[in-house]
Every structure is written in C-alpha cells, then in structure tokens.
C-alpha positions in Angstrom: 211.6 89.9 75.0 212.4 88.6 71.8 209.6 88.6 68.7 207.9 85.6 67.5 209.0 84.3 63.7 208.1 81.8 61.8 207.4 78.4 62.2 206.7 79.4 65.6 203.8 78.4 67.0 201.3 80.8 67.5 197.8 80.2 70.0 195.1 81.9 68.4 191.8 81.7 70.9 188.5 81.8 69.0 189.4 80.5 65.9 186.2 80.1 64.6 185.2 84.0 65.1 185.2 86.3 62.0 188.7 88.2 62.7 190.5 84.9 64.2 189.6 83.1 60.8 191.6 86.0 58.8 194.3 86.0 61.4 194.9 82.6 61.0 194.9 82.9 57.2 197.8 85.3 57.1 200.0 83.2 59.8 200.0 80.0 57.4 200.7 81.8 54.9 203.9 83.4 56.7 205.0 79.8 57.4 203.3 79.5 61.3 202.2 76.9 62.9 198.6 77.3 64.1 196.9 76.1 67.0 193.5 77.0 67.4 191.1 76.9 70.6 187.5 76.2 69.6 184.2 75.2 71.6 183.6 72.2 69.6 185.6 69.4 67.1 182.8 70.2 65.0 184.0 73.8 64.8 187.5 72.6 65.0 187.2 70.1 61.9 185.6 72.8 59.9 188.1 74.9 60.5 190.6 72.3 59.1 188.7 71.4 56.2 188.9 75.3 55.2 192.3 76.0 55.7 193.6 72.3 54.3 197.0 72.9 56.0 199.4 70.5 57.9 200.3 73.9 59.9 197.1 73.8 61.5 195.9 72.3 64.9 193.2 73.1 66.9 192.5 71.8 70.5 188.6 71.9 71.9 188.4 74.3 74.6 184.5 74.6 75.7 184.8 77.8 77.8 187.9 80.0 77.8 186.4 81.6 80.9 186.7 78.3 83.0 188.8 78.4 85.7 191.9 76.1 84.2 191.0 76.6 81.0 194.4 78.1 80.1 196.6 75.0 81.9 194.9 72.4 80.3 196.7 69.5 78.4 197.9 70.9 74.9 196.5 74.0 75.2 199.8 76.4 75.9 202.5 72.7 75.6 205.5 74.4 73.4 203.3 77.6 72.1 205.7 80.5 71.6 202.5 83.2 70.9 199.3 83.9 72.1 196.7 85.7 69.9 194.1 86.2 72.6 191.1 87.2 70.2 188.3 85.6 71.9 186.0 87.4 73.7 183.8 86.0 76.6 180.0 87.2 75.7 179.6 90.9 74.9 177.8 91.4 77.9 178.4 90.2 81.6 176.6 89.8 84.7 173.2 88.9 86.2 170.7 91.5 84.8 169.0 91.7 88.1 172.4 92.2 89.9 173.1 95.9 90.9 176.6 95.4 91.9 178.7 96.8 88.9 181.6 94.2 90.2 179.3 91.5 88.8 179.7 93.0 85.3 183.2 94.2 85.8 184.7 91.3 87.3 184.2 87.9 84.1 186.1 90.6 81.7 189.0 91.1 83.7 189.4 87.5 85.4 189.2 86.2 82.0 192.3 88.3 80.6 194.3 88.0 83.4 193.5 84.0 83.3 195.7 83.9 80.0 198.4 86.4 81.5 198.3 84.4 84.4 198.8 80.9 82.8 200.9 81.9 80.2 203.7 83.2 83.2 204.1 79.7 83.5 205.0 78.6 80.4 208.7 77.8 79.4 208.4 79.0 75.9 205.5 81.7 75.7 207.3 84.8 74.4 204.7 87.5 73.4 200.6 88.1 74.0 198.3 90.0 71.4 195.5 90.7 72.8 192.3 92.2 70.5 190.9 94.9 72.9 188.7 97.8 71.0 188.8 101.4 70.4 185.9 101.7 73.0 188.9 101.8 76.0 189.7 105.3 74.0 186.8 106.7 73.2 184.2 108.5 75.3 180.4 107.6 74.4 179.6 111.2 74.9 181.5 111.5 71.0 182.7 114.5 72.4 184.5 116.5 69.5 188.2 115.6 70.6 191.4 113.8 68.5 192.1 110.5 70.5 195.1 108.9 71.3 196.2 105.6 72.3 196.8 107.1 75.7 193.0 108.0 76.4 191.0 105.8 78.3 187.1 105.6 78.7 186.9 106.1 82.2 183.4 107.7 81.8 181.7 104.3 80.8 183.7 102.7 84.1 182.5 105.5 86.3 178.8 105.5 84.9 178.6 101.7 86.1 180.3 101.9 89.2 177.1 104.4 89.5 174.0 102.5 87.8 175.3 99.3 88.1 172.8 96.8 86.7 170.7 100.2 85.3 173.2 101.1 83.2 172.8 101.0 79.5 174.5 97.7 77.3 176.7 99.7 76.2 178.1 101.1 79.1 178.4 97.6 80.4 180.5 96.4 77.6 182.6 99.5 77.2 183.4 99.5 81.0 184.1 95.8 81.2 186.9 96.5 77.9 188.4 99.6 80.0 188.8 97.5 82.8 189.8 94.2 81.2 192.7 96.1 79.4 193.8 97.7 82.5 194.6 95.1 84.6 196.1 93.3 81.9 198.0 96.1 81.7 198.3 96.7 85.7 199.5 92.5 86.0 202.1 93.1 82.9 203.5 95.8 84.6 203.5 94.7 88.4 204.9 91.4 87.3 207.3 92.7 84.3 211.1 91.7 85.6 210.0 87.8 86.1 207.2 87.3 82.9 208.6 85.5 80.1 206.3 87.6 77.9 206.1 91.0 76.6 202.3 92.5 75.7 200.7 94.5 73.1 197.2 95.2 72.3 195.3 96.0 69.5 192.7 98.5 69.6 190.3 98.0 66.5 187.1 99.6 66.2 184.1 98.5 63.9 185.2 95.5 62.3 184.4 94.8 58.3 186.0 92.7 55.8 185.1 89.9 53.6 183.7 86.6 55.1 185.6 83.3 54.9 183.1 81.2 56.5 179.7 81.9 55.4 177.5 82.7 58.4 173.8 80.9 58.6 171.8 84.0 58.3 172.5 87.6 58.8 171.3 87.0 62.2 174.3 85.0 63.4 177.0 88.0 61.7 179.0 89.6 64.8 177.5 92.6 65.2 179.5 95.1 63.2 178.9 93.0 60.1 175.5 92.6 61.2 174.6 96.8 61.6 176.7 97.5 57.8 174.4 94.5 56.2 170.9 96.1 57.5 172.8 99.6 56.4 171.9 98.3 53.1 169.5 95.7 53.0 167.3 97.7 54.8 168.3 101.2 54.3 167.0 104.5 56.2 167.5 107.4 54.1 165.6 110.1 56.3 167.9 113.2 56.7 168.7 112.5 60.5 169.9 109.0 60.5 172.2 110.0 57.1 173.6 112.6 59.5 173.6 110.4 62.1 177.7 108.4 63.6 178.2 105.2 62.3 181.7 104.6 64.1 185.0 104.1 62.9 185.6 101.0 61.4 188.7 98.4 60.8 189.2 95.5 58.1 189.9 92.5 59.8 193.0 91.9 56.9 194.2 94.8 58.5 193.6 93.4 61.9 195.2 90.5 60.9 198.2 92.2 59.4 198.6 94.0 62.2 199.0 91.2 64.7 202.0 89.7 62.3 203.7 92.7 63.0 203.2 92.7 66.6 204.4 89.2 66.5 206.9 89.7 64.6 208.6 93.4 65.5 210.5 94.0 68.2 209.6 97.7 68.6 205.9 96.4 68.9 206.5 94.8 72.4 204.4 96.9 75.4 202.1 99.0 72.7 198.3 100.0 72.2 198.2 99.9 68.6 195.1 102.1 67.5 193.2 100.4 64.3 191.1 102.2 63.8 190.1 104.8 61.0 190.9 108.1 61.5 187.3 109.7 61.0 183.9 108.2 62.3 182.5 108.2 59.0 178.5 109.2 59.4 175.6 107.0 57.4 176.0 108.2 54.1 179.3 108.1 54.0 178.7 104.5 53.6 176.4 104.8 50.4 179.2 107.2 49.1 181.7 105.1 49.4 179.5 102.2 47.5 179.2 104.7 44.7 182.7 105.5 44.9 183.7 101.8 44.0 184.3 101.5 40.0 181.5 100.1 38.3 183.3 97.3 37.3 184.0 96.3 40.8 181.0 97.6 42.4 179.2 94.5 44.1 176.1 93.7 42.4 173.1 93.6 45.1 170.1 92.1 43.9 168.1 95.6 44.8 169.3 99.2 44.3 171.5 100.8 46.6 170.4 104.4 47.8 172.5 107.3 47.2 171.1 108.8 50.4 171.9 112.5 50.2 175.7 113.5 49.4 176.9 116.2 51.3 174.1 116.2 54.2 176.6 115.0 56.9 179.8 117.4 56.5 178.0 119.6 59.0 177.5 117.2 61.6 180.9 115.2 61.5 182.9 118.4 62.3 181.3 117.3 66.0 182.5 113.6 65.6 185.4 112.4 67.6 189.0 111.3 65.6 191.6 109.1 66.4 195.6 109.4 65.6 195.6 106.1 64.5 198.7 103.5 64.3 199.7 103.8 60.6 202.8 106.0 60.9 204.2 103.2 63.8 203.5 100.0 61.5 204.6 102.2 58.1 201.4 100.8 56.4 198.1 102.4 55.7 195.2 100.8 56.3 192.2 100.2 54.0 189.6 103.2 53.2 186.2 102.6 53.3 185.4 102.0 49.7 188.3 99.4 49.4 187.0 97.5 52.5 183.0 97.9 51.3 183.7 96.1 47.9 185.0 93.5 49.6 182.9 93.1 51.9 179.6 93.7 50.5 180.6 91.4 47.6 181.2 88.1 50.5 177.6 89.2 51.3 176.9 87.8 47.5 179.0 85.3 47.3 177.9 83.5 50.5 174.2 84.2 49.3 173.3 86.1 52.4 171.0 88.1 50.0 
C-alpha cells in the first residue's frame, strides 16, 4: 500500500495522552491535517487552544472500546491514517473473575475494532499502532538480546494458568501479547482485500518533556510517574541502586518514529523496537543527571543524590537487551541524559515541584 504524506489526514486516538500530544505536534508541523479522538470537548477544546492550528480537529469519542465506536459519524469520513495510540485502561477484567479470557478478551476486541472498521473505509491507507516492548520481553529479565521477533508468551501462559491470581503485571503484559497478535493474525488473514498496510511500534518506558501540565504527580502516566518519585523521593540503599529500572523511550522519538512509518514505504508490515538498547538500573538515572552540563542541568529545588557510581555494572551484565530499530529508521534515538534534561526540567516548568 502506498505511504501517507502530507496534508493527509491522519486519525490520532487519545489525543489528550502524553505521547499523542507530541505525536500530534510533529504532524502539524509536517504540514498534516489532524484529527483527534478525545473523551470530552472539554479535552478536545484544550487541545485546540494549545496547538492554535487550522490543521487541527478533534471529534469527541467517549469510549474507544464501545462497540461502534470506530463507524461513527466523522470519526474515520476521508482519514487516510490511523495513529491508534490510545490504550483502553492498563488493566482489564473483573478482579473476582478467574477466567483469563475476561482479561485477555477488552485488549484484543479493542484493536481489532479499529482494524475492523478501518477495512471499510475508502480512503484508510496505513495503521500505526503504539504497542510496547513488553510483547518482547520476558518478565523473568532473563539475560538474553531481544529482537522484534520475540514475543512474551510467558506472561500469556502464566494467565491462561492464574487467571484472575495472576499478578498486574502479568495481566497487562498478556493482554499487549495478545492484542498485537491478533492484530497481526486479522492483518495477515485478511491482507489481499484490506486497504491498509500495518506497523507497530514497540516503545518501552516512555519519558520526555510534558506539553500539557498534569494536575499533580498523581495523574502522570505511569512511566513519568515512577522517574518523578526516582527523584523526588529518592532511595539510595545499595539494592534498589542495583536494582532494573527498564528501558526507556522519548516520546519525540516515538513521535518521530510514527512520521516515518507514515511516511516510508519500507515501514509497511514492521515491529519497530524503540526502545533503548540497555535497561539502564537506578543509578544510572542519577548518573545521567550528573552527566548533564551544569549549565543545562535542571535546577530542582532539593539536591539530587549521586547514589553510588559504579555499584550497578555487576548486576546489569544480568539485564536483558534489545536490538533496537535505529539502523532501519537511519536515526539514533535519544540517550538518557539528553531525554532527563528535558524532562526533568518540564517537571519545573509546569511547577510539579
């Protein structure tokens, strides 16, 4: 299938979250037009306010899980992209429930409801879907280089086997294995009569400056939410400096990324991995804070520790690493000190300390 350019117009789905906003930043400025699907004109008239741009639309939709949601009036009319990066809650299911289907089952009906819709549309061309890097990786951590052809089939086969008992974790990672798989299974079943060609983009912990303040530190998704307390309210004891903090993405990267998928033809059918290549451990963090130049080092209104350089080479030998994506796009993406000054500096700037 042909590649998306501009002024197309791309769909982005939760454009209110913290990666959509940076997404839809970096397709006005490539000349797109943007609609955007948000829970509420509230949330849709702020967004319009920020980005001050006859380019963008956006089109209340309350529940992207709804049955229909997708076919509604001006939701797909004359869209020639889809950047699904919604996500229904982190977590599915009746807690008391102990079939695993009733986890399982919200997470993949609510991919393929956009796949599904989508077929129908005269003018849909491509689908970038935001998946995670926890389809790759086992939780184990085992000590292995990952690829974009691994798959977490652990998490899947540990709640197929606890079902309800099983961990958060394992919930979430096992509904994102199997929500990219039958994306995957539909695209491929369905592939000689969709109008459509897939990719999907596999971040992993996702930082990056905010441009929407959030309320409290509270209401930050939960990556930003874990690197905040990382340093408003550090532990410096030996075993949690050791201890895996995950790899991590910068949402500008994300965002660059999905250009490309847009816009390349050689992007069309790929898991593009986003991810760092090391799962840097705690103090890595603090080193890479003291790593920023001093003039560009944010200023926190307490002292950041230096935790204990050096205490963590041991233990990240047993880490997991990923053969990430840059080679494919021809770009490198951000290190860890370029992404923390940013970052940590919107944490000033939007007084969230």
């Amino acid at each position: 299938m042909p590649s998306v350019s501009a002024p197309g117009i791309i769909l982005v789905s939760g454009a209110s979250g913290f990666v959509a906003t940076h997404l839809i930043n970096n397709l006005l400025a490539k000349g797109y037009t943007v609609r955007g699907t948000v829970r509420s004109k509230s949330k849709g008239d702020a967004l319009r306010e920020l980005y001050m741009s006859p380019k963008f639309e956006y089109v209340v939709v309350p529940d992207i899980g709804e049955p229909g949601a997708w076919d509604q009036p001006g939701v797909l009319d004359d869209v020639h992209g889809i950047a699904h990066v919604a996500s229904p809650i982190e977590f599915f299911g009746d807690e008391s429930d102990p079939d695993a289907q009733a986890w399982l089952r919200p997470a993949v009906e609510g991919t393929l409801a956009v796949l599904r819709s989508a077929a129908k549309s005269p003018t849909v061309k491509r689908i970038v879907i935001t998946g995670t890097t926890a389809s790759v990786v086992d939780p184990r951590l085992l000590p292995v280089v990952n690829t974009k052809d691994d798959w977490n089939d652990f998490s899947v086969e540990e709640l197929e086997k606890k079902g309800s008992a099983a961990d958060s974790w394992t919930k979430y990672c096992a509904s994102k294995v199997l929500s990219e798989k039958g994306a995957w299974k539909f695209y491929e079943d369905n592939r000689a009569t969709l109008p459509y060609d897939l990719t999907y983009l596999l971040p992993s912990w996702v930082y990056g400056p905010l441009l929407t303040p959030a309320e409290s530190p509270e209401r930050l998704v939960l990556s930003m939410r874990l690197l905040f307390n990382h340093f408003a309210k550090p532990k410096t004891d030996d075993e949690t400096l050791k201890s895996f903090s995950g790899a991590f993405s910068d949402a500008r990267d994300i965002a660059r990324a999905y250009i490309d998928a847009f816009s390349r033809d050689d992007l069309a059918g790929k898991r593009i991995v986003l991810a760092s290549e090391k799962h840097p451990a705690i103090q890595d963090l603090y080193d890479a804070y003291w790593a920023i130049p001093e003039a560009k080092r944010p200023r926190w209104p307490f002292e950041v520790p230096r935790g204990k350089p050096g205490i963590a080479e041991e233990a990240k030998t047993k880490f997991p690493t990923f053969v990430t994506s840059e080679p494919e796009l021809g770009w490198r993406f951000r290190t860890l000190c370029e992404c923390l000054e940013d970052t940590l500096q919107s944490f000033v700037d939007t007084h969230l300390i």
